[in-house]
C-alpha positions as CSV (number, residue, x, y, z in Angstrom):
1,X,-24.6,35.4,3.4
2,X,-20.9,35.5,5.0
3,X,-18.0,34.1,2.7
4,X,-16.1,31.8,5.2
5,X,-12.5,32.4,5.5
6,X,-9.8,29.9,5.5
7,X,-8.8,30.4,8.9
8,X,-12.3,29.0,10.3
9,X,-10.9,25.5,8.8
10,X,-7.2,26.0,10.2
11,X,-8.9,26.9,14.0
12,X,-11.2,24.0,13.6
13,X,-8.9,21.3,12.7
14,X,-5.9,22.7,15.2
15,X,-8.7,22.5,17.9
16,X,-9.8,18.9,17.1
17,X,-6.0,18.1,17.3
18,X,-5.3,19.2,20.0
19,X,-8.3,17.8,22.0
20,X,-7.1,14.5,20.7
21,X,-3.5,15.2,21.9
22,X,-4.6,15.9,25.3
23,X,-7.0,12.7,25.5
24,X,-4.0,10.6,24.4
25,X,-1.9,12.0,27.0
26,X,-4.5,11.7,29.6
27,X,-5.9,8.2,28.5
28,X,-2.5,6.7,27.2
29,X,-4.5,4.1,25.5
30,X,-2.5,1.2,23.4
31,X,-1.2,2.1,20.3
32,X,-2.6,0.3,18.0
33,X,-1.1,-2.9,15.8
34,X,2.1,-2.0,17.7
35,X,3.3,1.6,16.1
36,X,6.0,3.7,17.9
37,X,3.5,7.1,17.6
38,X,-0.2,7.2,17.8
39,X,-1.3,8.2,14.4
40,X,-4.2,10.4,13.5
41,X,-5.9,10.6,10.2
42,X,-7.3,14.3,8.9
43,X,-9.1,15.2,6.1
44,X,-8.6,18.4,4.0
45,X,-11.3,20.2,6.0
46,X,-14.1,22.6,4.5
47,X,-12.8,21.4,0.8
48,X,-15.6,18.9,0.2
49,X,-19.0,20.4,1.2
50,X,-17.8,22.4,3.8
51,X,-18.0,25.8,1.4
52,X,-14.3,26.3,0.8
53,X,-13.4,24.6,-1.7
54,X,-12.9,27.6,-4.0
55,X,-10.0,28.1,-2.2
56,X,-8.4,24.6,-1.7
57,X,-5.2,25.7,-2.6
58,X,-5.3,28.4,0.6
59,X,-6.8,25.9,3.1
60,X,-4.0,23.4,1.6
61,X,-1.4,25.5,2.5
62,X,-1.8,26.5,5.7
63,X,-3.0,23.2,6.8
64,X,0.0,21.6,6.0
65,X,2.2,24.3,8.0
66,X,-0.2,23.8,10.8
67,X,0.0,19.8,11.0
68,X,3.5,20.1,10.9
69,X,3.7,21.9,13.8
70,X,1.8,20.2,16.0
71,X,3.3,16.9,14.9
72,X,6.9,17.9,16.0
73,X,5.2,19.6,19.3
74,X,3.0,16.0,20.2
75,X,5.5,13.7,18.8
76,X,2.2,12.3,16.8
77,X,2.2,11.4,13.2
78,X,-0.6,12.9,11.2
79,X,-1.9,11.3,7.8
80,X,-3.6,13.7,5.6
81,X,-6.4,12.1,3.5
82,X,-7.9,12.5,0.4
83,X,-9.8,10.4,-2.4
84,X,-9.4,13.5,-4.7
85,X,-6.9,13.1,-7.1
86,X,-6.2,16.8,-7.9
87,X,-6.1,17.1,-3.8
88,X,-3.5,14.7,-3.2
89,X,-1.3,15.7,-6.1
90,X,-1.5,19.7,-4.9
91,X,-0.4,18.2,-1.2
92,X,2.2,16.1,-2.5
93,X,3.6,18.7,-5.0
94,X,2.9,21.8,-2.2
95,X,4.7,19.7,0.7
96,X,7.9,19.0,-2.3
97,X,7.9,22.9,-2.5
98,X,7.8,23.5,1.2
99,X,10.0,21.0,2.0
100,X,12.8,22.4,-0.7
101,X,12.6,26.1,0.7
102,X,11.8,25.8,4.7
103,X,15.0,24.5,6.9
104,X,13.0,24.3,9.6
105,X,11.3,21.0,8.0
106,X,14.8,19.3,7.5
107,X,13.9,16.9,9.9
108,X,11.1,15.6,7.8
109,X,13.1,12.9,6.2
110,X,16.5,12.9,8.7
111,X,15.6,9.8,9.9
112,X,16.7,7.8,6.1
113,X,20.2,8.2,5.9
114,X,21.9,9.2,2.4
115,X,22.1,5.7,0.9
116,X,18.3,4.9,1.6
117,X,17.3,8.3,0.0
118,X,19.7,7.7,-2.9
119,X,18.2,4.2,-3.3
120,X,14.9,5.5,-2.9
121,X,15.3,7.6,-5.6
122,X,16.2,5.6,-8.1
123,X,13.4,3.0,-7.6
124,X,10.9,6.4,-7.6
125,X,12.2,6.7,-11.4
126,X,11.4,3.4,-12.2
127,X,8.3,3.7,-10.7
128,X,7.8,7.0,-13.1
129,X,8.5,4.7,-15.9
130,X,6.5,2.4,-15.1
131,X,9.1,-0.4,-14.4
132,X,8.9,-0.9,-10.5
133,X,6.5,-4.0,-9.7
134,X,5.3,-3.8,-6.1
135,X,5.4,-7.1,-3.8
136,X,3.5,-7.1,-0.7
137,X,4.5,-9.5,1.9
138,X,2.9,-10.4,5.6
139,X,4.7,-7.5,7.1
140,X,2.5,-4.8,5.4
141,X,-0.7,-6.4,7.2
142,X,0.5,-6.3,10.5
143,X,0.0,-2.1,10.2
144,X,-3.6,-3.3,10.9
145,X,-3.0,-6.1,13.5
146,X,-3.3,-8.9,11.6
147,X,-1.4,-11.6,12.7
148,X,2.4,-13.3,10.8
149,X,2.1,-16.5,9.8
150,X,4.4,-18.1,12.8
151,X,1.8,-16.5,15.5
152,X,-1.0,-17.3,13.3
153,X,0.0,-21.0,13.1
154,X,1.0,-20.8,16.8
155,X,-2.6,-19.5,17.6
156,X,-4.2,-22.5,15.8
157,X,-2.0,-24.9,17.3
158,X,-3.5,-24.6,20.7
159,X,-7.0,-24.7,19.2
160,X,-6.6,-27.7,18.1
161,X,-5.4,-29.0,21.6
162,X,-1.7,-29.6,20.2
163,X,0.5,-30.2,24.1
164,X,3.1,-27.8,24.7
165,X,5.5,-30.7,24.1
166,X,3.7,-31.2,20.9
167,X,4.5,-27.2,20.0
168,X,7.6,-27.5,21.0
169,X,8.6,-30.3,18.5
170,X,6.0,-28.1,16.2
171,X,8.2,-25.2,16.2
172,X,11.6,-27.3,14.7
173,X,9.0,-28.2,11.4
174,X,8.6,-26.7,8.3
175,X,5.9,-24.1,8.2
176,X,3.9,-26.4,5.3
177,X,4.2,-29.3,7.4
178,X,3.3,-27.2,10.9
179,X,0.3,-26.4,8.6
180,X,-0.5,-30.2,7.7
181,X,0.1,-31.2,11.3
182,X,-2.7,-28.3,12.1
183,X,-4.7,-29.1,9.6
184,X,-5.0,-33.0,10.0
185,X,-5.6,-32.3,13.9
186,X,-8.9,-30.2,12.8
187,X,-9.7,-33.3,10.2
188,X,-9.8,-35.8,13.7
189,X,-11.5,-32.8,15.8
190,X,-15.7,-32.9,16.0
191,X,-16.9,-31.0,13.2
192,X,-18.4,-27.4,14.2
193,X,-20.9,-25.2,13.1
194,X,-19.0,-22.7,10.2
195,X,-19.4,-19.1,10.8
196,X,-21.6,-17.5,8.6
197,X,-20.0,-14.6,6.0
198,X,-21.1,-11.4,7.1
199,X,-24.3,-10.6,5.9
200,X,-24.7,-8.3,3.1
201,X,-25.1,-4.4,4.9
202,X,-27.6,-2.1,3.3
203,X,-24.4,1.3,3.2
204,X,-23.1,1.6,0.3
205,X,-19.9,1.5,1.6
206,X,-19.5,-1.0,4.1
207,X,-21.3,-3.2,1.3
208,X,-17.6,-2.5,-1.0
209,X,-15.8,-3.6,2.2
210,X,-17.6,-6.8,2.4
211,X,-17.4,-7.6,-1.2
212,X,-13.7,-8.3,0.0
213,X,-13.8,-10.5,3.1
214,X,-17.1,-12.1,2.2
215,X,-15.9,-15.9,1.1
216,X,-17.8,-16.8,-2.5
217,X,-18.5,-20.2,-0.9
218,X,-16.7,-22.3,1.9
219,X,-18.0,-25.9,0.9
220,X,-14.8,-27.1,-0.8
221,X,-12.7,-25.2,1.6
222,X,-11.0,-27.0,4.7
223,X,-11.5,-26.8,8.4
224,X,-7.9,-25.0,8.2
225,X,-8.7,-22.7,5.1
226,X,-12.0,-21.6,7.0
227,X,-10.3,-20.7,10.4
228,X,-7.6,-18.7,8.4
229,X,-9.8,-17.0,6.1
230,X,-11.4,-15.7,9.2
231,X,-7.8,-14.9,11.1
232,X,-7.0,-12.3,8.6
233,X,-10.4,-10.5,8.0
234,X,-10.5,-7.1,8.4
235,X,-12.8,-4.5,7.3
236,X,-9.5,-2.1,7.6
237,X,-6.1,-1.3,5.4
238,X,-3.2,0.2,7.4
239,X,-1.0,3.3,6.2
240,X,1.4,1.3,4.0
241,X,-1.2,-0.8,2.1
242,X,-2.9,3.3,1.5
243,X,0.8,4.2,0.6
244,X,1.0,1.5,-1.8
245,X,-1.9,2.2,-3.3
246,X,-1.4,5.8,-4.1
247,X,1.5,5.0,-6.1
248,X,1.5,4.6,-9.7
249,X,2.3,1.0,-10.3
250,X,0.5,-1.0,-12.2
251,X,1.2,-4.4,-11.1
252,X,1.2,-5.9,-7.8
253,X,1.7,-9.3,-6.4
254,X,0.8,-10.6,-3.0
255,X,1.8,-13.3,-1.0
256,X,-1.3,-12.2,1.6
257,X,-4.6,-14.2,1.6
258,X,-6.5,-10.6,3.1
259,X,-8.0,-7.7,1.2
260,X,-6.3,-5.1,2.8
261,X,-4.7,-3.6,-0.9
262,X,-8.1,-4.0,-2.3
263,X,-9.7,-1.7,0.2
264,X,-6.9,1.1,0.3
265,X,-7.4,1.0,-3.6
266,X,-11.2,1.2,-3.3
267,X,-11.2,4.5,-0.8
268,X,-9.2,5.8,-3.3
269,X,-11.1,5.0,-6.7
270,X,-8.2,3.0,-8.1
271,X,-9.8,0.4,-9.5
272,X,-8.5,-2.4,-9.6
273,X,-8.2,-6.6,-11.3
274,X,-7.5,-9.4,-8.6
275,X,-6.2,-12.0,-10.7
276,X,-6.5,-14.7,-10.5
277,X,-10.0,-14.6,-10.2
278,X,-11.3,-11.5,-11.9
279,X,-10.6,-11.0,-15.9
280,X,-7.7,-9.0,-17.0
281,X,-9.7,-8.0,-20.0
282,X,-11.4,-4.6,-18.2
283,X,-11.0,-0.8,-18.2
284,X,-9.2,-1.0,-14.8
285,X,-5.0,-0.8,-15.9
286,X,-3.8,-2.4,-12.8
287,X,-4.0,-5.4,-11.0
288,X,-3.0,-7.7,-8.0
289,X,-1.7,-11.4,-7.9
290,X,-2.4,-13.2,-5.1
291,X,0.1,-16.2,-5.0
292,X,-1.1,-18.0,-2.3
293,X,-5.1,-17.1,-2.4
294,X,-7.5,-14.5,-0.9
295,X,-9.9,-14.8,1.8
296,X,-12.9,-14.3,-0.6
297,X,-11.7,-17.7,-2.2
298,X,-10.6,-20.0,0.8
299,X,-10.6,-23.1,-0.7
300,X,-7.8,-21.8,-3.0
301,X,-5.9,-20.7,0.3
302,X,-2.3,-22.3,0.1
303,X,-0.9,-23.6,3.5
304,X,0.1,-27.1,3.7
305,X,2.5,-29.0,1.8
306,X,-0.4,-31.2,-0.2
307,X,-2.2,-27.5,-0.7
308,X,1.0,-26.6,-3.0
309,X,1.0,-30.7,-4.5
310,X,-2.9,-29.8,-5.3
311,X,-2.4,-26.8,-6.8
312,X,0.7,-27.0,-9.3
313,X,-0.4,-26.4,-12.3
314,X,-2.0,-23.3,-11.3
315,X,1.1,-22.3,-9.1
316,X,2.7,-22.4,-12.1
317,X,0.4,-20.4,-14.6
318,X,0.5,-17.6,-11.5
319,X,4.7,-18.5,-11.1
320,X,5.5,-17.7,-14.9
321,X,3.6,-13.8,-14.2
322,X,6.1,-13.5,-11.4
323,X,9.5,-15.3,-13.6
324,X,8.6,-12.6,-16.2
325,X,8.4,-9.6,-14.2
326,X,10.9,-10.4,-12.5
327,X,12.8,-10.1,-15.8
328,X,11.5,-7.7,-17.5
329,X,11.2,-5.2,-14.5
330,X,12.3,-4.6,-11.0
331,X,10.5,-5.4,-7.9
332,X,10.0,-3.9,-4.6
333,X,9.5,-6.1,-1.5
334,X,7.7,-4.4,1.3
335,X,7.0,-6.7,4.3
336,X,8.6,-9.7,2.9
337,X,10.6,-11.8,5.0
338,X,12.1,-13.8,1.7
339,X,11.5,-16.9,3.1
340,X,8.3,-18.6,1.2
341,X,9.8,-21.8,-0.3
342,X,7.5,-20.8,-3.5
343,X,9.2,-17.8,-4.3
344,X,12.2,-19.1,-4.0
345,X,11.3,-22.0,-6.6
346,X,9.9,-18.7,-9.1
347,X,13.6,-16.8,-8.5
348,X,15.9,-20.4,-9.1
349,X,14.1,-21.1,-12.1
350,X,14.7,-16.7,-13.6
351,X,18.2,-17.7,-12.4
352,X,18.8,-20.1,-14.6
353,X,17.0,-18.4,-17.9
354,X,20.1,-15.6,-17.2
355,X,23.4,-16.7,-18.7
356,X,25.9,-17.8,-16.7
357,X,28.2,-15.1,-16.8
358,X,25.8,-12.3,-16.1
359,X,24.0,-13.7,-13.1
360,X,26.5,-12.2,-10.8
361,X,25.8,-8.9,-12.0
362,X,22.0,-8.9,-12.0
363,X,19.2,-7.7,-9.4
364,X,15.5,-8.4,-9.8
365,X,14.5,-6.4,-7.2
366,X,15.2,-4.7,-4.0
367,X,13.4,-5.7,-0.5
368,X,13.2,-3.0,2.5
369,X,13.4,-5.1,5.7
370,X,12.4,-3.6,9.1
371,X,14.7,-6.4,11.3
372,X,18.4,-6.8,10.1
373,X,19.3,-10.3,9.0
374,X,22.5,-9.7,7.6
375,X,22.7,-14.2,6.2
376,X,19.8,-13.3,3.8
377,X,22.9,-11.3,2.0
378,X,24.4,-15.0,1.8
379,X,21.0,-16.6,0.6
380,X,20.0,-13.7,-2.4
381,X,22.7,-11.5,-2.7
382,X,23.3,-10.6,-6.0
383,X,20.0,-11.4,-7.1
384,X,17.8,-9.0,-4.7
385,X,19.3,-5.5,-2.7
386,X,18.4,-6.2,0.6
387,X,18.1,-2.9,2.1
388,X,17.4,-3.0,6.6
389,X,15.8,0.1,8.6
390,X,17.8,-0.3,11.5
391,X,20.5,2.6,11.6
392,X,23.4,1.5,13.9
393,X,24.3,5.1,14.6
394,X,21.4,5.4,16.1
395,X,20.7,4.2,20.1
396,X,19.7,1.4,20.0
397,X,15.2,2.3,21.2
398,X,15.2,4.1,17.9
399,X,15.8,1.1,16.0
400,X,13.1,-1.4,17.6
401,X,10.7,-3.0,15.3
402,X,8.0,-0.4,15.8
403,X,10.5,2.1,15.1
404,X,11.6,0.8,12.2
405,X,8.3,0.0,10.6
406,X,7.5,4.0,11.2
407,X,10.9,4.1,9.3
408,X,9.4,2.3,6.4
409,X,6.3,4.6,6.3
410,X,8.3,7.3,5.9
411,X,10.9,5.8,3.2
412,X,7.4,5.3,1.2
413,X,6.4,8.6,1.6
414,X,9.7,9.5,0.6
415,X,9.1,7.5,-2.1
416,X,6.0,9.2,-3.4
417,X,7.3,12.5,-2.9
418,X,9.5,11.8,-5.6
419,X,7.8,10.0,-7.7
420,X,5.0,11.9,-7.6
421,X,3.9,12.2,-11.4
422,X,0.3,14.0,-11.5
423,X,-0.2,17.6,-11.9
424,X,-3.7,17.7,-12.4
425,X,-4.4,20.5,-9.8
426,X,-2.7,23.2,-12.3
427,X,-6.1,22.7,-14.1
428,X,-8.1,23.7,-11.3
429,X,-8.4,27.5,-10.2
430,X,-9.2,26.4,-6.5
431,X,-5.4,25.7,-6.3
432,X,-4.2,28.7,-7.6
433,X,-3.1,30.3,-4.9
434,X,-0.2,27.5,-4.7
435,X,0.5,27.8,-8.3
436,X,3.9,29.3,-9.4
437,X,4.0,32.2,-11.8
438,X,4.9,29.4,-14.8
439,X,2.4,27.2,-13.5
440,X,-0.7,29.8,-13.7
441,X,0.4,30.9,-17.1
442,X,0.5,27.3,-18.7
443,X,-2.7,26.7,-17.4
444,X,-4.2,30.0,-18.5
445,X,-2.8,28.7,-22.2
446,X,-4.1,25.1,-21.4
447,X,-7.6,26.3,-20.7
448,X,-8.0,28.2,-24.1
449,X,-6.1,26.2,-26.3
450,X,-9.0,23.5,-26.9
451,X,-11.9,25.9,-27.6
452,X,-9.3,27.5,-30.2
453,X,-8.1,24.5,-32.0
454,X,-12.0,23.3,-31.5
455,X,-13.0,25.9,-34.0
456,X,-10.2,26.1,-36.3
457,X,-11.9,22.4,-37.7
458,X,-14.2,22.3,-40.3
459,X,-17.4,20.2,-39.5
460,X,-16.5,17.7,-41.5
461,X,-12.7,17.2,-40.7
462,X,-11.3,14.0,-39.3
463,X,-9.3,15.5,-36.5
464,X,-12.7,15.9,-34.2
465,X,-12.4,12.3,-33.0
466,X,-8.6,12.9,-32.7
467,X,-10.0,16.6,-30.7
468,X,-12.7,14.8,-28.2
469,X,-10.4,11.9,-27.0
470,X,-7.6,14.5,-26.6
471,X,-10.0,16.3,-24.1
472,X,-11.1,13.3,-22.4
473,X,-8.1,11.8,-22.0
474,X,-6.2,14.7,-20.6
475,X,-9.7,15.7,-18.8
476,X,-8.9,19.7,-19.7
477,X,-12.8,20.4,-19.8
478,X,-13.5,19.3,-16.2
């Protein structure tokens, strides 16, 4: 029996990178949904059942320095994955540490200039205390292709046989009533055969990913909710809806009819409440509002002007969630163009609860914009800190839409890095070769502290309860 050695993981995964390097270069196929880079995904090889997990900590390490390297050689961005939690917090707190001490990896975050990072860091401490509210807008989704709602509706206009005169005049309208000039062609086309859902799959796990695009029922649904529902299916989340997922907030609210949070929260184990359709009275502590519908629910899907008429009174149950966190805590906007004629109904009305003389002095929120539209300062200035990607010191290549979406991925894992809150990996003695001196000794003390204060009970006393959900809660037995 041979004890394998952490190099054997390091050689493996530098060699599978850099046979995908060279087929990229040689290949130069697309890159997909648009990105500036091609991106790679990597586990943490050899630490599952790969026989080296004893030394996670080791393989950790020197993965990380290796990655780095060949992403600054390829000019390819690398996502290290994991569903473990005491994994990811030992990368995120061993990458902090390299970061702080190696000036060679300066250029890790260079591309967020001072303001971003300082902004950055103050919504990362009220995502710590739990007062940062994530808002996901269209923008996230198209990380996985899916299509904004302009192209969308422009799509369905020509399958319904709309004239390009007819677009033209199409593309001066409202985007409610673009959807009720869509949707009342479909109502005078020939009715089709519906697609079917996707039938059940016996894996476990593609079964979870259909639970999310499979519609309950499409019989009260219209022609338009159906052919929507099935524009923005996908059995894939992109890097920022895994990004969003793996930070600590507890509510979310979507403007997005797909599942694409759901599923980066499921390969994660985050579980998680879709309101408003699944009870908020479970064991999961964090949920998602979807504002305008999901895909699971179509007929609920909001697009046309009589869909919001229709559904008022529960626009305005799901509104007052939004009017109340909005006051109570601070939102981020990710992907969110600040445009939706609903949310701007929701932010008039928390305007006017504010008295008069403080409105000029408060902000709800802040939205990270990948395109620079400096008249949305007009619009919501004070009310939400619109902050844009686009560095003008910069030429002007670096600051093209894919370029500044890679931008945003990187402000969220700036993000992270400093908000970064779990520390469970100082439990586990597979990570303690990336343990600091203080670190190994508190968990030494940790570790014997609940078989001492297990014994100094009496049978009888009333602390065991109090002993047993200490342990479980804190997990200090696993």
């Amino acid at each position: 029996f041979t004890i394998p050695q952490p190099n054997l993981y390091i050689e493996s995964a530098k060699s599978f990178l850099e046979t995908v390097a060279r087929d990229l270069e040689n290949d130069a196929p697309p890159k997909r949904a648009g990105r500036e880079r091609y991106l790679i995904s990597l586990p943490i090889l050899g630490t599952g059942g790969g026989g080296g997990n004893y030394m996670s900590g080791l393989i950790l390490s020197l993965l990380l320095k290796e990655l780095y390297a060949f992403a600054e050689k390829y000019k390819i961005d690398v996502a290290l994955v994991t569903n473990d939690r005491a994994m990811y917090a030992a990368a995120i707190n061993l990458r902090n540490d390299m970061l702080a001490t190696t000036e060679s990896l300066s250029y890790v975050f260079a591309c967020l200039n001072p303001n971003i990072k300082a902004i950055t860091e103050k919504l990362a401490k009220l995502l710590t205390s739990g007062n940062l509210v994530l808002f996901l807008g269209a923008g996230v989704s198209r990380s996985v292709g899916l299509p904004i709602w302009s192209s969308l509706l422009s799509t369905l206009a020509q399958k319904v046989g709309l004239t390009q005169e007819e677009i033209t005049l199409l593309d001066k309208m409202n985007f409610l009533d673009k959807a009720s000039v869509i949707q009342s062609r479909f109502n005078s086309m020939k009715e089709t055969e519906k697609e079917d859902p996707p039938a059940p799959s016996q894996d476990e796990g593609l079964s979870r990913v259909n639970r999310f695009n499979t519609p309950k029922s499409t019989t009260q649904a219209t022609r338009l909710q159906i052919e929507v529902a099935r524009a923005v299916r996908t059995t894939m989340c992109g890097l920022p809806h895994a990004q969003l997922a793996s930070m600590p907030a507890k509510e979310i609210i979507t403007t997005n009819y797909d599942s694409c949070f759901e599923l980066a929260s499921e390969q994660i184990g985050h579980s998680l409440n879709v309101l408003p359709y699944h009870s908020s009275n479970t064991n999961s502590q964090r949920w998602i509002l979807k504002l305008h519908g999901c895909i699971t629910h179509p007929e609920d899907i909001v697009l046309t002007r009589e869909d919001y008429l229709r559904y008022r009174d529960r626009r305005e149950a799901l509104a007052g969630i939004v009017q109340a966190l909005l006051i109570t805590k601070h939102l981020l906007f990710v992907g969110f163009s600040c445009t939706d004629e609903n949310f701007y109904q929701i932010m008039s009305v928390v305007k006017k609860c504010i008295p008069e003389d403080n409105r000029n002095k408060y902000c709800f929120g802040t939205v990270i914009n990948v395109e620079e539209n400096r008249l949305l300062d007009d619009i919501w200035k004070p009310s939400l800190d619109i902050i844009t990607l686009v560095d003008h010191n910069l030429p002007e290549k670096y600051n093209s839409i894919p370029a500044s979406a890679r931008r945003q991925e990187i402000f969220l894992d700036y993000l992270i890095s400093k908000s970064i809150t779990n520390t469970s990996h100082i439990l586990e003695e597979r990570f303690d070769s990336v343990l600091k001196d203080g670190e190994r000794e508190f968990r030494d003390s940790v570790s014997i502290f609940p078989f001492a204060l297990f014994f100094s009970f009496s049978p009888k006393s009333c602390f065991i309860y109090l002993f047993f959900h200490f342990i479980d809660k804190f997990a200090l037995l696993s």
